[in-house]
C-alpha positions in Angstrom: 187.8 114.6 47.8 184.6 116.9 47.3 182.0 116.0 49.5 177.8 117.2 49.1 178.1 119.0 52.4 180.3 122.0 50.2 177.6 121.5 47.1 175.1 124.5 47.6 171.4 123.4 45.7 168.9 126.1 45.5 166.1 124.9 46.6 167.1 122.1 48.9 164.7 120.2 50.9 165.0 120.3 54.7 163.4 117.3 56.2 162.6 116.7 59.9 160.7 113.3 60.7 160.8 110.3 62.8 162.6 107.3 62.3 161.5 103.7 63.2 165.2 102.9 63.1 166.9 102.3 66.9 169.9 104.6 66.9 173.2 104.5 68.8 176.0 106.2 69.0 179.1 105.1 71.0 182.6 106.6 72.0 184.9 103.3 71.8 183.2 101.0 74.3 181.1 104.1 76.2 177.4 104.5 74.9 177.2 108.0 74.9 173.3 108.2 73.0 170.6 105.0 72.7 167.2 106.4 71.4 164.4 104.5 69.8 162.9 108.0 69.1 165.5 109.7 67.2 164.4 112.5 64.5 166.2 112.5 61.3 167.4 115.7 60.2 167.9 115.4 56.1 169.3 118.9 55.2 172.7 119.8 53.0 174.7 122.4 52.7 178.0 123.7 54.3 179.0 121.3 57.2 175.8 119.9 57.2 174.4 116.3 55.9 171.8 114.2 57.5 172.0 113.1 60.9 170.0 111.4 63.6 169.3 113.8 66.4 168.3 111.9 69.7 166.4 113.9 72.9 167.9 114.7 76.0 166.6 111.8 77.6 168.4 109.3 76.0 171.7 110.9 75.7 174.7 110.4 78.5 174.9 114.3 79.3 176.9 113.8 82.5 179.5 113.1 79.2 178.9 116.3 77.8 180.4 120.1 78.6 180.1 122.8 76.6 183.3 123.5 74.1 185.9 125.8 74.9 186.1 126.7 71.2 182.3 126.4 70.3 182.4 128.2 66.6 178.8 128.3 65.1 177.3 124.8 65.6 175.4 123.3 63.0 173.9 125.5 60.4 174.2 128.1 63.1 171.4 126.2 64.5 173.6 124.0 67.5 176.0 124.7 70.4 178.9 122.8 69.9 179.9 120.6 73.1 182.9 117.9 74.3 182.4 114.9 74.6 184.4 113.4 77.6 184.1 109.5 77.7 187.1 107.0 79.2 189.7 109.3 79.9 189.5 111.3 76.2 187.8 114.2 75.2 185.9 114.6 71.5 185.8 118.3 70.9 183.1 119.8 69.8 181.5 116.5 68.5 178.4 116.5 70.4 175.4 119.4 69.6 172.8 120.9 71.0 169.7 122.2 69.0 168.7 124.9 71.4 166.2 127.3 70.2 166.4 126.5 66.3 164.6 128.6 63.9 162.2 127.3 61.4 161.9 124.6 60.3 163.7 122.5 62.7 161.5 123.5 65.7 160.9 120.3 66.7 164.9 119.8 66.8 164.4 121.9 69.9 166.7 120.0 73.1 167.1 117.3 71.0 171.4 115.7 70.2 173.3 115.2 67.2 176.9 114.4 66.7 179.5 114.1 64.6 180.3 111.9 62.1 183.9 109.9 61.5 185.2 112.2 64.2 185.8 109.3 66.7 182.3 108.5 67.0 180.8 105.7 66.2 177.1 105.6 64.7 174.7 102.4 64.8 171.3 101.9 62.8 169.5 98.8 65.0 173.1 96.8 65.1 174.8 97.6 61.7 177.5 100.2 62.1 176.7 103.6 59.5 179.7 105.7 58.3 179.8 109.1 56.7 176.2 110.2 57.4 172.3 109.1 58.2 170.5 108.0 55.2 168.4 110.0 53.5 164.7 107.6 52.8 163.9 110.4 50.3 167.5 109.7 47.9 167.5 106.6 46.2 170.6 104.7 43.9 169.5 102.6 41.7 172.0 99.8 39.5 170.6 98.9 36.5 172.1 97.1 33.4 172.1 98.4 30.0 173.3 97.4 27.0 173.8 101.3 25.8 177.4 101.7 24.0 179.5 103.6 26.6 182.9 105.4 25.6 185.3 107.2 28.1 187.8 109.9 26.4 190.4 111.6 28.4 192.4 114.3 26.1 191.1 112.9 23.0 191.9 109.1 23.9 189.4 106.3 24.3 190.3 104.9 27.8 187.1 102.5 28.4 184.8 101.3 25.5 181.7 99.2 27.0 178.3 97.9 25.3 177.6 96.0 28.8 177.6 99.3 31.1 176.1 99.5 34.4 174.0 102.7 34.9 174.1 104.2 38.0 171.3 106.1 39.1 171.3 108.4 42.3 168.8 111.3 43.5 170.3 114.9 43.0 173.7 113.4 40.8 174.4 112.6 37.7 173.8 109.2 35.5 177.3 107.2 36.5 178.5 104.5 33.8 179.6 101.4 35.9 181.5 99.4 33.9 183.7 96.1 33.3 187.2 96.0 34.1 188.1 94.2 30.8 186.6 97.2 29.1 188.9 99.4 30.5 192.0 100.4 29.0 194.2 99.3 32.2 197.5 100.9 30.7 196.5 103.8 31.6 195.4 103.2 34.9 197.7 104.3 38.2 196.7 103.3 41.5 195.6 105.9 43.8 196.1 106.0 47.6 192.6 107.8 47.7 189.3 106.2 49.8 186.4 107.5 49.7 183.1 106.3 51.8 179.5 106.6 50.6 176.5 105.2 53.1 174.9 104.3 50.0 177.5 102.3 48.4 180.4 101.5 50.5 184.4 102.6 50.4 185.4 103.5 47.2 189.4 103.1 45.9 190.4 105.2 42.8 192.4 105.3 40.0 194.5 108.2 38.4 194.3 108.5 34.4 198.2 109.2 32.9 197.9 110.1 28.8 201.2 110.8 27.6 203.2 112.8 30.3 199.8 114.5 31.5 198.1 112.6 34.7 195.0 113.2 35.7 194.6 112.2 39.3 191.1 110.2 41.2 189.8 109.8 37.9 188.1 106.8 38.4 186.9 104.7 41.3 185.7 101.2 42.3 183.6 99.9 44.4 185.5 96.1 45.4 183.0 95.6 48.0 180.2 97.5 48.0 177.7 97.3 50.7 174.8 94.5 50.6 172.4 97.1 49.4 174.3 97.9 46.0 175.6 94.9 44.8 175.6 95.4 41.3 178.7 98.0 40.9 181.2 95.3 42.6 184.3 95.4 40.5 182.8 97.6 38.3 185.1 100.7 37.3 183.5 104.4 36.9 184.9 107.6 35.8 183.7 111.5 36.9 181.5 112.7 33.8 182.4 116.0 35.2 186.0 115.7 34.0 186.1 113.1 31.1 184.4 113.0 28.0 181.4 110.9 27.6 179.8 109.3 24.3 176.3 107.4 25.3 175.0 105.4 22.5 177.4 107.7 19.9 175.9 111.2 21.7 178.3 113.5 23.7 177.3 113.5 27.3 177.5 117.6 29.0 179.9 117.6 31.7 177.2 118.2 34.4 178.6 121.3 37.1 178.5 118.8 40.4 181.2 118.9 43.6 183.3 117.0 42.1 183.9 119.6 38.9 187.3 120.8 38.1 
């Protein structure tokens, strides 16, 4: 699946600021960073989405040893280390902002580390997969009665006046909408997951019209996470590769990572 650290935005903010949020993060049972001063670094691009980064002080560095592949750190900004915690080693998981250029000064000796790469992140006590979360991004679920229609080759898959519209900083508008007004014959289950921080692991559905298949088409959200209730249940298809009618108006396919 796509994912927004491959989507380049021109211009992107680059945000460096404290958090009040007490940040772990923990290789199985071995705490290898506890910080109640942590920095959150919001910046996207290639290999790069936000992330806590903790100082040296509250890091275990007698875990830490420089990688013996180290590649370009973050942004060109880190140096890559191992991490080294009850009898396995993370490679290159753990980096260290040494020196950074503007604006991340203040990232200067400060820790990050890698995300779903064996690590395991904690805000206060609630574990946080795929990435930090961004205070300035919002998603918002609202309910609308606009008429939604889903075409896929020319036929009418999902016909709903009782969408959900999705709304999410830097994405498109994304039509959440009742499973009883979905055509489910053409639905195929997919084997893919997907994981959002904002909205939880994500199943998906491939799209077959007459012998041609179009795969991850749709997705669910069966239990989102507290924050996002709403979209439970609710099916959604990629406006970037479906057709879209809003009230009887043609939606543009909007150019997004997830484009064909």
């Amino acid at each position: 699946m796509a994912d927004l650290a491959h989507w380049h935005v021109d211009p992107f903010p680059v945000e460096v600021e404290p958090t009040p949020r007490w940040v772990r993060v923990k290789a199985g049972d071995t705490l290898v960073g506890d910080s109640r001063r942590a920095l959150l670094l919001s910046w996207y691009g290639p290999g790069m989405l936000p992330t806590y980064c903790l100082p040296a002080d509250d890091v275990a560095t007698d875990l830490l040893a420089p990688a013996a592949d180290p590649g370009p750190g973050l942004g060109g900004a880190t140096v890559p280390h191992d991490v080294r915690a009850g009898g396995a080693t993370l490679a290159g998981v753990a980096h260290l902002f040494r020196d950074p250029p503007p604006p991340l000064e203040a990232l200067a000796g400060h820790w990050t580390f890698a995300w779903e790469s064996g690590l395991t992140w904690y805000e206060e006590a609630l574990e946080v997969r795929v990435h930090a979360r961004d205070p300035h991004k919002r998603v918002d679920v609202v309910p609308s009665e606009r008429h939604v229609q889903v075409a896929v080759d020319g036929r009418v898959v999902a016909d709903s006046r009782r969408p959900h519209a999705l709304f999410e900083t830097w994405l498109p508008t994304r039509w959440y909408l009742p499973s009883e007004d979905v055509d489910q014959s053409a639905l195929e289950p997919s084997d893919t997951v997907s994981m959002c921080p904002y909205k939880g692991t994500a199943r998906y559905w491939s799209v077959r019209v007459g012998d041609a298949l179009h795969r991850d088409l749709a997705w669910s959200y069966p239990e989102p996470v507290v924050e996002c209730p709403r979209i439970a249940g609710l099916v959604c298809f990629f406006n970037e590769r479906v057709d879209i009618t809003v009230d009887g108006e043609p939606v543009e396919r909007p150019h997004t990572p997830w484009s064909e």
